[in-house]
C-alpha positions as CSV (number, residue, x, y, z in Angstrom):
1,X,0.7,47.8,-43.9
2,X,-0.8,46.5,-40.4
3,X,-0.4,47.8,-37.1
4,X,2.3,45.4,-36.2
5,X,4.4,46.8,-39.3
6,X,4.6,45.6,-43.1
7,X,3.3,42.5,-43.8
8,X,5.7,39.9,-46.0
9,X,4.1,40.9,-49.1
10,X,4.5,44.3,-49.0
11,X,8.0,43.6,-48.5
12,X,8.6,40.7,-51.2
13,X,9.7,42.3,-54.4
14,X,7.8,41.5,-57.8
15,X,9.0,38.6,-60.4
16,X,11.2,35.9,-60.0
17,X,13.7,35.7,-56.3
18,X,17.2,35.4,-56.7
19,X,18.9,33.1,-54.3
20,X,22.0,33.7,-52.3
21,X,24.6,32.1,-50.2
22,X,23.9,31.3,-46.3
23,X,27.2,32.6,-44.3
24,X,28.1,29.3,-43.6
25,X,28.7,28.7,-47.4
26,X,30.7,32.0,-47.4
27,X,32.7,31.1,-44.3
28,X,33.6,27.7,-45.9
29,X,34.8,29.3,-49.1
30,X,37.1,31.6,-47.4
31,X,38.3,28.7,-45.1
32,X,38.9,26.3,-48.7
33,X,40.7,28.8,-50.2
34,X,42.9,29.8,-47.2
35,X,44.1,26.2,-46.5
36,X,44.6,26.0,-49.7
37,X,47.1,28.7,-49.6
38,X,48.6,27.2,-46.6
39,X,49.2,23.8,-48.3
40,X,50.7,25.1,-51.8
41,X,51.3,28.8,-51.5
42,X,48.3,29.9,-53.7
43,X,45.0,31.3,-53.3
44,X,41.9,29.2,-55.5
45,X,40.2,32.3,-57.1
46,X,37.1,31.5,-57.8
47,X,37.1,28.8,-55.1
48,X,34.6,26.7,-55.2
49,X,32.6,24.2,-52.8
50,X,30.6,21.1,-52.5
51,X,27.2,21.7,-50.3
52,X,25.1,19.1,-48.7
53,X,22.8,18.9,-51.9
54,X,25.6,18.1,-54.3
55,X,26.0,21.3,-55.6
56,X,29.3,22.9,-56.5
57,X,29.1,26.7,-56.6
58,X,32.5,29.1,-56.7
59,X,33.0,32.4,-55.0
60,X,35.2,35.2,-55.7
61,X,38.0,36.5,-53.4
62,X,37.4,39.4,-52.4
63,X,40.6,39.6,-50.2
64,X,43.5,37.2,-49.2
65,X,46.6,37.1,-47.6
66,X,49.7,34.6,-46.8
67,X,52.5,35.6,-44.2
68,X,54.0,33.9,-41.2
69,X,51.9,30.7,-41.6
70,X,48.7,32.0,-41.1
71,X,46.5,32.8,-44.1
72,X,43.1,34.5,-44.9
73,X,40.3,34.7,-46.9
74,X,37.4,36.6,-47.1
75,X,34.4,36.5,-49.5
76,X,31.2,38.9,-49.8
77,X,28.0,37.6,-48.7
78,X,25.5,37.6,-51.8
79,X,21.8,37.0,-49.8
80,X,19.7,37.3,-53.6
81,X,16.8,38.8,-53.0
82,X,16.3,38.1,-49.2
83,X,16.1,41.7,-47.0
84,X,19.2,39.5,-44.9
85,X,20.9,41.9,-42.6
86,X,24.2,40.3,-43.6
87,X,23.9,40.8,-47.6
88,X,27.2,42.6,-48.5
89,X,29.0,42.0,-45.5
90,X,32.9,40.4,-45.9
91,X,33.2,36.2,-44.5
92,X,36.4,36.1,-43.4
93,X,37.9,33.1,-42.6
94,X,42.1,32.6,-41.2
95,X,43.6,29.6,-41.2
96,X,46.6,28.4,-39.0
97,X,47.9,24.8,-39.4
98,X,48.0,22.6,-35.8
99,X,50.0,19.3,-34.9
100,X,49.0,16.3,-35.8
101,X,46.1,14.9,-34.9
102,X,44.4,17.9,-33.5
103,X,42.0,18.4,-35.6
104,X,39.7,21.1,-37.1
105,X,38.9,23.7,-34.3
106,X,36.8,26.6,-34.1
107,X,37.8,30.2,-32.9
108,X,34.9,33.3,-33.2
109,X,36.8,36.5,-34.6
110,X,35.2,39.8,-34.8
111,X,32.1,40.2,-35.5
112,X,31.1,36.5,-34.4
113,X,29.7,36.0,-31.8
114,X,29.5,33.5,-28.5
115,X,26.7,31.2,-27.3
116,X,26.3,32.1,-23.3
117,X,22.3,30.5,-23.0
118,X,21.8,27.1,-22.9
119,X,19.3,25.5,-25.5
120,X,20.7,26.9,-28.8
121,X,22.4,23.8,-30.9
122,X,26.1,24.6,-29.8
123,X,26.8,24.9,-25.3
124,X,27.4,28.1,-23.5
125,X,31.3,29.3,-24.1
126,X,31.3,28.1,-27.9
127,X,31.3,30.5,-30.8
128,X,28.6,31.1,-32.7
129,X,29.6,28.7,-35.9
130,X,26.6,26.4,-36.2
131,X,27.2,22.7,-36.8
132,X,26.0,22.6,-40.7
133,X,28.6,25.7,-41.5
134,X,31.3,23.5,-39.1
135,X,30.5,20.1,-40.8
136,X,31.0,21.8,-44.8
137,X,34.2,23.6,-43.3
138,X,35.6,20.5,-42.1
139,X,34.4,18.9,-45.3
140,X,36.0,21.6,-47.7
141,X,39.8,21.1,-45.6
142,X,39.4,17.4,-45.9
143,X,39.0,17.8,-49.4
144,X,41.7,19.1,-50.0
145,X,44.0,16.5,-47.1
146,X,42.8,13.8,-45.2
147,X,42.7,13.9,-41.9
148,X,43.1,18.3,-41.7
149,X,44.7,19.6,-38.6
150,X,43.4,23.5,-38.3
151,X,42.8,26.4,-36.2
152,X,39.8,28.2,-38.0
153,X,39.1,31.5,-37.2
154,X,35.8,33.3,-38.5
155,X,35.3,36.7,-38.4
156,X,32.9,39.7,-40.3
157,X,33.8,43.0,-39.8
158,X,31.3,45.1,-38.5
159,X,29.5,41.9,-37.0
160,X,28.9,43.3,-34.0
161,X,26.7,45.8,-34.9
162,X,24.7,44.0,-37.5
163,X,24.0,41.3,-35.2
164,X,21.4,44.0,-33.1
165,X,19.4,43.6,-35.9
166,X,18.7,40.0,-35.0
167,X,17.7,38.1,-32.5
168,X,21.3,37.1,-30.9
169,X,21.2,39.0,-28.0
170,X,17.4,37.5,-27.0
171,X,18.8,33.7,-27.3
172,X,21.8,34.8,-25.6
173,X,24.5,35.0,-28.2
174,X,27.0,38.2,-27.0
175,X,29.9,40.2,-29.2
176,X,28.1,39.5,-32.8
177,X,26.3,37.5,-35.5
178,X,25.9,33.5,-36.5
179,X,27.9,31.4,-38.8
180,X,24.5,30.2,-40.1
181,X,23.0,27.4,-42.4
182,X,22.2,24.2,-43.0
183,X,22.0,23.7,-46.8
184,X,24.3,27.1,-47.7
185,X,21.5,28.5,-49.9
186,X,19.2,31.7,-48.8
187,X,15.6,30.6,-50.1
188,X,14.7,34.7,-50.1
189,X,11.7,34.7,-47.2
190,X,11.9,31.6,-46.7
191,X,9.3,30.5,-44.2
192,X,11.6,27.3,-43.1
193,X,13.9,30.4,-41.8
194,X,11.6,32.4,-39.3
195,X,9.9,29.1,-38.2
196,X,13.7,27.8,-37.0
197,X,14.3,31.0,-35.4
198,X,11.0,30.5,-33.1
199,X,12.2,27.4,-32.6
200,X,15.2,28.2,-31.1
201,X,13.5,31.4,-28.9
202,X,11.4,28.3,-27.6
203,X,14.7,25.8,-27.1
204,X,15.9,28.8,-25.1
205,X,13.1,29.9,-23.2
206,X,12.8,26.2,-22.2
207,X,16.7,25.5,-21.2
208,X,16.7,28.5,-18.8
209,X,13.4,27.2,-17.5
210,X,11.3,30.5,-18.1
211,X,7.3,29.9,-17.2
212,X,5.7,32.0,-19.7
213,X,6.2,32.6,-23.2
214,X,4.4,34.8,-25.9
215,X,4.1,34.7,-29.6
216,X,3.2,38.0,-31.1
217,X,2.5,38.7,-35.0
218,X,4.3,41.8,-35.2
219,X,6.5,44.7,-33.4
220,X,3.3,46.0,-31.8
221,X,1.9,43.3,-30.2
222,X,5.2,42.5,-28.7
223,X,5.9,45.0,-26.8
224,X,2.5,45.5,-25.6
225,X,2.5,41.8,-24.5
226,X,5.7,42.5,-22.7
227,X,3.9,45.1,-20.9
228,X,0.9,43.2,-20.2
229,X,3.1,40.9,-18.0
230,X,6.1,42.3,-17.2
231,X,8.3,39.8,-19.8
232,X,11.7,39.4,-19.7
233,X,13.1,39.5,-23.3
234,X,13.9,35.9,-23.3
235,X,9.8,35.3,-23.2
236,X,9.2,37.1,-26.2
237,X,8.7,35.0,-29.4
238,X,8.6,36.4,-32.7
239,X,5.7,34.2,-34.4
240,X,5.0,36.2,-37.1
241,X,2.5,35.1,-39.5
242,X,3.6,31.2,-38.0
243,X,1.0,30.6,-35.5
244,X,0.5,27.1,-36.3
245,X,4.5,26.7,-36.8
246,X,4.6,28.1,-32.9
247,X,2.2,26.3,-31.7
248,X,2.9,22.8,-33.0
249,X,6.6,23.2,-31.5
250,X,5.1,23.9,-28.1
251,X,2.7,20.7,-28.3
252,X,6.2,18.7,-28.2
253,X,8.2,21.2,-26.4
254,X,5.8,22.5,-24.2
255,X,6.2,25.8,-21.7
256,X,3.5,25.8,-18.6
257,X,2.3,29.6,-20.3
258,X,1.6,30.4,-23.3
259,X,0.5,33.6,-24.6
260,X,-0.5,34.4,-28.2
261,X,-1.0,38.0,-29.5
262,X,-1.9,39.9,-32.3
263,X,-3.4,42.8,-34.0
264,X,-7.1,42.4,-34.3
265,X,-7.1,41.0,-38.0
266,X,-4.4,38.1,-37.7
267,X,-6.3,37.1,-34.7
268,X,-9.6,36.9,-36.5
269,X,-7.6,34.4,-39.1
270,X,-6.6,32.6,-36.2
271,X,-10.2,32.6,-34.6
272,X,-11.3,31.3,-38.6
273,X,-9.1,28.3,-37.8
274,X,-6.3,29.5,-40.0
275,X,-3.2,29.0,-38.8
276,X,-1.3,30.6,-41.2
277,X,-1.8,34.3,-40.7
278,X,-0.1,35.7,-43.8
279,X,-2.1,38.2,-45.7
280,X,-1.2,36.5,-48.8
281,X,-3.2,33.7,-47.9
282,X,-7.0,35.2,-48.0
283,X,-8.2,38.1,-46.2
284,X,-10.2,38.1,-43.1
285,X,-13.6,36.4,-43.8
286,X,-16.2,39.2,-43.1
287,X,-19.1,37.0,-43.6
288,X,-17.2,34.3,-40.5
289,X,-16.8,38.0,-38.6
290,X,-20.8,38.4,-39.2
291,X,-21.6,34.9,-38.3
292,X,-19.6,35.4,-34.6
293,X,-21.6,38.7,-34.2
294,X,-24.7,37.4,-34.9
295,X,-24.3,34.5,-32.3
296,X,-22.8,37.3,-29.5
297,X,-26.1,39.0,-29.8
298,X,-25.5,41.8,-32.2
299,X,-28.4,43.3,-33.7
300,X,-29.6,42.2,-37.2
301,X,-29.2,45.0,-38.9
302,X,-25.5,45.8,-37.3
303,X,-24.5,42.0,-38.6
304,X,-25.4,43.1,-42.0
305,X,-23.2,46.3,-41.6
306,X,-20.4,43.8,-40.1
307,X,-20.4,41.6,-43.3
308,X,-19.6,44.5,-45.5
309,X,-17.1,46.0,-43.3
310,X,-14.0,46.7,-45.1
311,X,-11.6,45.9,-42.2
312,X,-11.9,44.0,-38.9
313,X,-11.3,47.2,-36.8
314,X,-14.5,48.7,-38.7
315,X,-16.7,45.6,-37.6
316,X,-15.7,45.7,-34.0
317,X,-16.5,49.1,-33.7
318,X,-20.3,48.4,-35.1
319,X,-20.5,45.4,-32.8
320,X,-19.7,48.3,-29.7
321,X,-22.2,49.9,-30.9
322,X,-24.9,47.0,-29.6
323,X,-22.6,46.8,-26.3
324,X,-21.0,43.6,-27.9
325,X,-17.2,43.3,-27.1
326,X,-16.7,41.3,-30.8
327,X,-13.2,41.6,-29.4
328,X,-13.7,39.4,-26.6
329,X,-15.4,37.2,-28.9
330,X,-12.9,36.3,-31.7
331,X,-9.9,35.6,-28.7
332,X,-11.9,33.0,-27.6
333,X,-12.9,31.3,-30.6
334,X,-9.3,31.7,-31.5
335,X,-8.4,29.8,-28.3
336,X,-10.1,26.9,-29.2
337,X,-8.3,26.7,-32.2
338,X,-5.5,26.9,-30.6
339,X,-6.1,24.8,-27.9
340,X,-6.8,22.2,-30.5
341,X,-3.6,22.3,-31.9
342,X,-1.7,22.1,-28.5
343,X,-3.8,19.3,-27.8
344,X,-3.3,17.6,-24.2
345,X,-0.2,19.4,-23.0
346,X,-0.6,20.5,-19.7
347,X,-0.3,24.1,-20.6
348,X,-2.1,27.2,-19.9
349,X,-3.0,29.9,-23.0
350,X,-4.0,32.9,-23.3
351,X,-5.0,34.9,-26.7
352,X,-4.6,38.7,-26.3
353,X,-5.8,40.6,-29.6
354,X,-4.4,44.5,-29.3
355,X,-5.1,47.8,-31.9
356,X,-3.1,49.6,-33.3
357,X,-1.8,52.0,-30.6
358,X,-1.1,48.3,-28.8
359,X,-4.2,48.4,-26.6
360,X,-6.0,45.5,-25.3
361,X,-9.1,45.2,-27.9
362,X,-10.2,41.5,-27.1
363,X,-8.6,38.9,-24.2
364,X,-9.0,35.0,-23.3
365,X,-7.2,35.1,-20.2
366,X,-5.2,32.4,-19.1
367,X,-6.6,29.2,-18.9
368,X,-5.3,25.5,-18.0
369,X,-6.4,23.6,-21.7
370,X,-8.3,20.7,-20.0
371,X,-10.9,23.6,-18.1
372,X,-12.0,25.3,-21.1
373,X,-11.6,23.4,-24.1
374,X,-15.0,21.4,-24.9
C-alpha cells in the first residue's frame, strides 16, 4: 500500500473479472419492461435489451407494479467484479404514458440526482441521466412502438447517500447518483472509467472558469495540495495513476494553473518519463534515481547506496545526507516531462511531490512552460 492509499493492484482480485451492467443498462431494463406493462398489461420477466454493441442481454425483475396508469420496474445492479459503489443497489424505473407527440422525457426520482454546474454533458437544472443511458431508454420504448410518448422517472433508493462516495457533489451534481454509461457494460477497473471522470473534473473546472487546477495520485496528496493553496473542491482532480490521461486533456482543454502532485514514488515514475504511474507497470527505477543523484552532486559512495535502495523514500534520505534535496531534484525532471506533453499551451505547472504524513518533500514551483522548458 502507498501513502496515498492502496494502489489498483492491491485492490484487483486474482483470476479472470466478471463484467457487470452500467446503470444506464439497468435503468433501460426497468423502463422496457414497465412500458411494456403499460401497453399490454404484463411485465417481460426476464426483460431483455439491445446495447450499442449489438448485444442482447436480459435482466431479472426484481420488483414491478401496475395501478392507475403508471407502472414500475426495478432491477438490481450487478457491477461483476468492479469495487462500483452502486453494485447491489435497486434501478428503478416508472413509466407514465403522455399525449401524443410529446415524446420521451426525463424526471430524476430519489436517489438521482440533478446537474447544477455547467460543463458536465447535460445543462444545469437537468437530471442526472446521461445521454447514452437516455439514447438506449428511448431506443428500448421505441422498440416496442414507434414514435413512444413517455414520462420516465428514474430513481435508486438510497441514492442519496451512495452518491458521497463519488465525485457528484465536486462536479456539482446535488440530491444523488448518475444514470451512467455509454456502452452498458462495467469493464471491472476499467481505466477508460477514471480517465472520463478527470475529464469531466476538468470540463467543470473549466466552465465555471476556475484558474488553478491539481492532479493528485492519491487521497494524500490531495488534501495536502488543497492545503498548499487554499483549493476550492472544484480544483481538485483525482488523476490517479493517469498522469499522462490528465495531462493530454489539458494540452486541448487547457486551465492557466496546473498543479501535479504525488507521493514521492509515482513522482519519480513521472520524472522517468512514465506517464503511467500504476505500480503494475515497473517499479521505480533505482539505477535512473542513482543516475539523478549522481548528477545533483551526491557523493560516490551515497549513489551506490541509492541504487540499491529498496524504496524511493530510503534514497532521498541518503541523498540528505550529502545536503542534496533529491526531492527537489526528481519534481523538476518530472516537470519537463510534463511540460513536454502539455506542449505550447500557455499554461503554468507546478510538480509538488509530498511524504507520507502529506509534507512537502520535493517542489517545482510554478512556472509559465515557455520560461523553463529547454
Amino acid at each position: 500500500m502507498t501513502p496515498d492509499g492502496p494502489t489498483p493492484d492491491e485492490l484487483k482480485p486474482k483470476g479472470p473479472l466478471r463484467r457487470g451492467w452500467t446503470t444506464g443498462a439497468c435503468a433501460t431494463a426497468a423502463a422496457k419492461a414497465a412500458y411494456a406493462a403499460l401497453l399490454d398489461g404484463s411485465f417481460p420477466d426476464p426483460v431483455s435489451i439491445a446495447l450499442p454493441n449489438g448485444a442482447a442481454p436480459s435482466f431479472a425483475l426484481a420488483e414491478h407494479r401496475l395501478a392507475n396508469g403508471v407502472a414500475s420496474a426495478g432491477v438490481i445492479k450487478d457491477a461483476g467484479d468492479d469495487p462500483d459503489v452502486t453494485h447491489g443497489a435497486l434501478v428503478r424505473a416508472e413509466i407514465r404514458l403522455l399525449d401524443p407527440g410529446s415524446g420521451v422525457r426525463f424526471r430524476a426520482g430519489p436517489g438521482i440526482g440533478t446537474v447544477t454546474r455547467p460543463g458536465l454533458p447535460l445543462p444545469p437544472g437537468e437530471p442526472a441521466i446521461n445521454p447514452g443511458p437516455r439514447r438506449m431508454i428511448e431506443a428500448a420504448l421505441a422498440s416496442l412502438r414507434s414514435s413512444p410518448d413517455a414520462l420516465v422517472t428514474l430513481s435508486i433508493p438510497g441514492g442519496e447517500a451512495l452518491a458521497r462516495h463519488t465525485l457528484n457533489g465536486r462536479l456539482g451534481i446535488v440530491g444523488g447518483l448518475s444514470i451512467l454509461g455509454t456502452t452498458g457494460i462495467v469493464v471491472p477497473f476499467s481505466c477508460a472509467a477514471w480517465i472520463d471522470s478527470i475529464r469531466r473534473g476538468i470540463d467543470v473546472a473549466r466552465a465555471i472558469k476556475l484558474e488553478h487546477v491539481a492532479g493528485s495520485t492519491g487521497r494524500t496528496s490531495e488534501a495536502a495540495i488543497q492545503r498548499l493553496h487554499g483549493l476550492e473542491e472544484t480544483a481538485l482532480i483525482e488523476m490517479g495513476d493517469f498522469a499522462g490521461g490528465m495531462l493530454k486533456y489539458l494540452k486541448r482543454h487547457p486551465v492557466p494553473r496546473i498543479s501535479i502532485a504525488g507521493g514521492i514514488g509515482k513522482i519519480t515514475k513521472l520524472a522517468q518519463g512514465r506517464l503511467d504511474l500504476h505500480s503494475g507497470r515497473g517499479s521505480v527505477d533505482r539505477q535512473a534515481l542513482s543516475d539523478i543523484a549522481a548528477e545533483a552532486g551526491v557523493a560516490a559512495a551515497n549513489v551506490m547506496r541509492i541504487a540499491g535502495a529498496n524504496t524511493a523514500a530510503e534514497a532521498f534520505a541518503i541523498a540528505r545526507e550529502d545536503g542534496i534535496a533529491l526531492g527537489d531534484r526528481i519534481a523538476a525532471d518530472a516537470w519537463q516531462v510534463a511540460a513536454h506533453v502539455l506542449g505550447d499551451v500557455p499554461v503554468a505547472l507546478e510538480i509538488v511531490l509530498f511524504d507520507a504524513q502529506g509534507l512537502v518533500s520535493g517542489r517545482c514551483g510554478m512556472t509559465p512552460l515557455r520560461k523553463r522548458r529547454t
